[in-house]
C-alpha positions as CSV (number, residue, x, y, z in Angstrom):
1,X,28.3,29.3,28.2
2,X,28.1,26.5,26.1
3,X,29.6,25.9,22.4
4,X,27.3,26.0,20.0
5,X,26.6,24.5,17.2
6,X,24.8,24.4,14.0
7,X,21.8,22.1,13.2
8,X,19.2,22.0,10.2
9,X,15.5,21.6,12.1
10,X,13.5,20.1,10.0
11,X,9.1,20.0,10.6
12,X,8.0,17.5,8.0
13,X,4.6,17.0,7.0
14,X,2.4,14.5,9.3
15,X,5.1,14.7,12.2
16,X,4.2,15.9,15.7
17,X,8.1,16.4,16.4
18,X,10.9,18.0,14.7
19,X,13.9,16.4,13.6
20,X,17.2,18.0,13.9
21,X,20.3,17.3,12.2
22,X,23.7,18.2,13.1
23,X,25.4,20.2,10.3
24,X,29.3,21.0,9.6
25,X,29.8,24.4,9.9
26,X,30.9,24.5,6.1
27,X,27.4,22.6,5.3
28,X,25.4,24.8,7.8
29,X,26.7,28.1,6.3
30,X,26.3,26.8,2.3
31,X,22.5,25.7,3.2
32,X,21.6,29.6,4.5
33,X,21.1,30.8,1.5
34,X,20.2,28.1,-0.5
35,X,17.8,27.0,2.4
36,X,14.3,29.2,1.0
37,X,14.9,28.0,-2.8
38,X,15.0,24.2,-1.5
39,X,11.7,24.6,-0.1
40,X,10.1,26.5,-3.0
41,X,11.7,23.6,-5.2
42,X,11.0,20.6,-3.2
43,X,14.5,19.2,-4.1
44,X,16.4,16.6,-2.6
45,X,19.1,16.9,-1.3
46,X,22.4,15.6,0.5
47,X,23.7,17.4,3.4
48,X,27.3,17.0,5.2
49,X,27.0,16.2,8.7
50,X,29.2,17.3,11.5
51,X,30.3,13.8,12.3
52,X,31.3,13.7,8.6
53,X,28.5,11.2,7.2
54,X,25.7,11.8,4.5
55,X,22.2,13.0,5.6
56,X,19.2,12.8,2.4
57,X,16.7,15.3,2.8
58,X,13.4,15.6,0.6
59,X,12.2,18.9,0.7
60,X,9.0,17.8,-1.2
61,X,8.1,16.2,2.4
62,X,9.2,19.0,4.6
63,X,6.6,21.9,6.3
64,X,9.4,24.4,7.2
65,X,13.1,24.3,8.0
66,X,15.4,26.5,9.3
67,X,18.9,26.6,10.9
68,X,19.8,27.1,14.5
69,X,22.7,27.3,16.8
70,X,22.2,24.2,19.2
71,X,23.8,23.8,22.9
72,X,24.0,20.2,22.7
73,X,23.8,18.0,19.6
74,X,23.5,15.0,21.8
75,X,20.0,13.6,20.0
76,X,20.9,15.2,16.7
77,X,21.3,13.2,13.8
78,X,24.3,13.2,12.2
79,X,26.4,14.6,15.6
80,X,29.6,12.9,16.6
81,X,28.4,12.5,20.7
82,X,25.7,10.9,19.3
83,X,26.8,7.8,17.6
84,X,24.7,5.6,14.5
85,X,21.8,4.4,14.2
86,X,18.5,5.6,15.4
87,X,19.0,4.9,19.0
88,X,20.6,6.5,21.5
């Protein structure tokens, strides 16, 4: 079976696609419970990847989020296998 990991999906407003961003597991567990009062709130917020950089996200502009176990973080943001920058 594969490892799995954690990853924030986020639907945002106006996009046909998700976006998902890999998440530390420290981050991943932290944003559980916090996760449903971020998107009553529409704060934003700065989230700890799991390749250790900084992802921004405005909940004002998100539909609905939630958090997943992943197989592969390959075309995550934010995932070490996946490098920087916004290609792959």
């Amino acid at each position: 079976m594969a490892d799995k990991k954690p990853a924030l999906v986020l639907h945002l407003a106006g996009a046909p696609q998700p976006l998902h961003v890999a998440l530390s597991a420290e981050e991943a567990a932290r944003l559980t419970d916090r996760l449903p009062s971020l998107m009553s709130s529409g704060e934003p917020v700065a989230l700890a990847t799991a390749d250790g950089t900084v992802f921004a996200v405005n909940f004002a502009q998100v539909a609905t989020a939630h958090i997943e176990s992943t197989r592969s973080d390959a075309n995550a943001y934010g995932a070490p296998t996946r490098g920087t920058g916004f290609s792959n």
